[in-house]
C-alpha positions in Angstrom: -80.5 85.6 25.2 -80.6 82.0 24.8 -79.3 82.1 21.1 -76.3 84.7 21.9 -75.6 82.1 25.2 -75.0 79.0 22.5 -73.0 81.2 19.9 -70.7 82.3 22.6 -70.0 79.2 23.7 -69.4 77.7 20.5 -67.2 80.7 19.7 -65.4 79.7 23.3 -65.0 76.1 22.2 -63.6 76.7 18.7 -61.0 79.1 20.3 -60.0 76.4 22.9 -59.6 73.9 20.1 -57.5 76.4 18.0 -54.9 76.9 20.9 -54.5 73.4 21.5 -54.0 72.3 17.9 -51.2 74.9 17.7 -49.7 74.2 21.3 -46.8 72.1 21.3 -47.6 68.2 22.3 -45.0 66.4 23.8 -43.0 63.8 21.2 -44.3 60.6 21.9 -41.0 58.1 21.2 -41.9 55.3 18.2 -41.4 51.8 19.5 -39.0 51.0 16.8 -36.8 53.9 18.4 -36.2 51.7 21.6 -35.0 48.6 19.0 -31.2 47.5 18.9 -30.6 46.1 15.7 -27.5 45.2 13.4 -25.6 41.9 12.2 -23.1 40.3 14.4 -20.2 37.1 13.7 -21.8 33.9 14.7 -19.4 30.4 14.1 -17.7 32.8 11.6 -21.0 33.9 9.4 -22.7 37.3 9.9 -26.0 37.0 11.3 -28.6 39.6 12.1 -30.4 41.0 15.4 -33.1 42.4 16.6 -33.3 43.5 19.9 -36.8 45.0 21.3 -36.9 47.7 24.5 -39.3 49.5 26.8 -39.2 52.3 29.1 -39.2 52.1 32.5 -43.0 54.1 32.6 -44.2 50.8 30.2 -44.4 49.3 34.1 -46.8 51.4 35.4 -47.0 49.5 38.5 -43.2 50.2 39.5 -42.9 52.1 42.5 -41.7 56.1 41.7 -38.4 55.7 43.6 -37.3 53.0 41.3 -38.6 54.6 38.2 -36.6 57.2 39.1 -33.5 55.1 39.6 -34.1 53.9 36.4 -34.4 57.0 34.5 -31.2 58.1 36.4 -29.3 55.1 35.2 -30.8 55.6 31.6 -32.3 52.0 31.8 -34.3 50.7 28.7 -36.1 46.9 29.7 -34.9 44.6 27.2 -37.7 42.0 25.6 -36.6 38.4 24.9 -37.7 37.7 21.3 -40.5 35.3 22.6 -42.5 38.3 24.7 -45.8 38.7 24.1 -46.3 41.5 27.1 -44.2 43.4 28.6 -41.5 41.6 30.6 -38.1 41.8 33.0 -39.5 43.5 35.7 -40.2 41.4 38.4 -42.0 41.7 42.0 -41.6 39.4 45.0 -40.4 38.3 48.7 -36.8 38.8 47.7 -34.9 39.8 51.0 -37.0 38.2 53.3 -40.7 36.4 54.2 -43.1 39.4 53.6 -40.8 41.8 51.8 -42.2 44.0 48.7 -39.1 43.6 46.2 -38.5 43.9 42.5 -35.8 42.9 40.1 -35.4 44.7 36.8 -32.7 43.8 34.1 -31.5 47.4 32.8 -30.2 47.8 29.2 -27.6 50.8 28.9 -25.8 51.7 26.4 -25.3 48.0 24.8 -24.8 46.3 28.7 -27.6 44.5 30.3 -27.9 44.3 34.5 -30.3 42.6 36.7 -30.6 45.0 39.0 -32.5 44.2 42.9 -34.4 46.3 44.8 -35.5 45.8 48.4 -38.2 47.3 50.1 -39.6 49.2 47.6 -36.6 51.2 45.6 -35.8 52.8 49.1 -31.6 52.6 48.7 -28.8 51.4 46.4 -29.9 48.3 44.3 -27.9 44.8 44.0 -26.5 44.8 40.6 -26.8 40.2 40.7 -25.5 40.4 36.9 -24.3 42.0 33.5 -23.4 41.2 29.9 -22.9 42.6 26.7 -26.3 42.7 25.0 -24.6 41.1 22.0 -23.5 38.4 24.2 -27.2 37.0 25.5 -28.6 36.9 21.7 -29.6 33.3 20.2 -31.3 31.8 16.7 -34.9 31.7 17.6 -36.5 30.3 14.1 -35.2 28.8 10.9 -34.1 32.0 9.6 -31.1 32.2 11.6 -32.0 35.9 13.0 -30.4 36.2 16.5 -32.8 37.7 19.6 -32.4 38.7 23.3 -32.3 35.4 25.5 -32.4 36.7 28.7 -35.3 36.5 31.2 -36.2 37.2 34.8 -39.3 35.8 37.0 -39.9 35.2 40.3 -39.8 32.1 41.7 -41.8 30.7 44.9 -40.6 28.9 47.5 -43.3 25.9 46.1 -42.0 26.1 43.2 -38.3 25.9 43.8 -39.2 23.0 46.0 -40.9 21.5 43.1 -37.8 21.4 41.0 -35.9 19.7 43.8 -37.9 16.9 43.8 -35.5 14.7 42.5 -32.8 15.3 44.4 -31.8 13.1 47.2 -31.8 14.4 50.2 -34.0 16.9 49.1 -32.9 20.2 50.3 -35.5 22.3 52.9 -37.9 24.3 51.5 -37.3 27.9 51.5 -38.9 30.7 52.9 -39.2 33.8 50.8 -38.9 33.5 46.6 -35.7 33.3 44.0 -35.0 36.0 41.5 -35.1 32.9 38.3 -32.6 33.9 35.8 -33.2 32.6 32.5 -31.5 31.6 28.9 -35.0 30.7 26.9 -35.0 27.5 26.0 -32.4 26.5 28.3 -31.0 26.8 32.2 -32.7 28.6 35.0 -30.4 29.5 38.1 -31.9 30.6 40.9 -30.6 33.5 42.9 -31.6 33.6 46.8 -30.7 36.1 49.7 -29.8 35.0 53.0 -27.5 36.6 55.6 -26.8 39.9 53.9 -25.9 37.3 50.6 -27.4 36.1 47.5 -26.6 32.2 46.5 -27.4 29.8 43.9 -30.1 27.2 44.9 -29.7 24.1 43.8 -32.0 22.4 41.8 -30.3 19.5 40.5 -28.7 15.9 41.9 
C-alpha cells in the first residue's frame, strides 16, 4: 500500500508541474523597457540620453490609493542618473505636524510632475511642478551623455533650519517638513504648505 501511496503522489506531482509549465505566466516587463533614450541638440551639438524609469509597484511601501492614482495617471518614476536605489517617491509631515504625506514626481508620456499627496492618497493630489523630460537632462561624466537631473526628498524642519543658519535674522523654525526639489549638483528649493498654500522657504541672505 505504501509503495502505490508514493507512486501516486509522484504521478500527482508531475501532473501539477506539467500544467503549470504550460499555463500562461504573466509577462514580467524588462527594465530596459521603462528607459527613455535618444539624442537631443545641446549648445548646437547632438548629444545623447538615457533616461531610467520604475513602476509605481517598485515602491512597495506606497499606500494602494496612490498606487492606484498612479496607475490611473499612467505614471512611470523617473531615476536621476546618479540613483543607486530606487528614488522620487517621498514620505513626510507635508500638510501639517503629524501628517502621513508623500510626494511622487510622475513621468508621462515625455512630461515629468511632482505630484503631493496628503493624508495618505485620500483625494486629488497637488500637482507643485512639471517639465518636459528633455528639459531636466544634464552631462553627468566626461562623455558628454545627458541624464535625468531632477530629484525629490524630504526635508526636516532641523534641517531647513540648518541651512538658514546664515541668514540674518534667521527665519523661525518650522513645524512640519519641505518637499526639497532638486537639480543634482546644483539648487535645492524648498516647497512648504501653510494656509491651504505651498511657498518657497528661504534658505539664503
Amino acid at each position: 500500500m505504501k509503495t502505490a501511496w508514493f507512486v501516486a503522489v509522484a504521478i500527482g506531482l508531475a501532473a501539477i508541474s506539467a500544467a503549470a509549465a504550460q499555463s500562461p505566466q504573466p509577462a514580467v516587463l524588462n527594465a530596459a523597457q521603462l528607459d527613455e533614450s535618444g539624442r537631443i541638440a545641446v549648445d548646437g551639438h547632438s548629444a545623447p540620453y538615457l533616461i531610467r524609469h520604475l513602476p509605481a509597484s517598485s515602491f512597495p511601501e506606497l499606500p494602494a490609493a496612490i498606487q492606484d492614482e498612479l496607475h490611473r495617471r499612467g505614471c512611470l518614476i523617473p531615476q536621476t542618473y546618479e540613483a543607486h536605489h530606487p528614488e522620487n517617491v517621498i514620505h513626510g509631515s507635508f500638510e501639517k505636524p503629524g501628517s502621513s504625506d508623500w510626494a511622487v514626481l510622475c513621468s508621462n508620456a515625455g512630461t515629468v510632475s511632482l505630484l503631493v499627496f496628503f493624508a495618505g492618497g485620500s483625494g486629488t493630489p497637488h500637482i507643485l511642478a512639471g517639465a518636459l523630460e528633455t528639459k531636466r537632462l544634464q552631462p553627468h561624466d566626461s562623455s558628454g551623455d545627458l541624464g535625468f537631473n531632477w530629484a525629490i526628498d524630504a526635508a526636516t524642519p532641523g534641517q531647513v533650519h540648518e541651512i538658514q543658519v546664515g541668514m540674518e535674522p534667521r527665519p523661525p523654525r518650522l513645524d512640519h517638513d519641505c518637499i526639497a526639489d532638486s537639480v543634482v549638483e546644483h539648487r535645492t528649493v524648498y516647497h512648504f504648505f501653510s494656509k491651504s498654500g505651498w511657498t518657497l522657504v528661504e534658505t539664503e541672505p
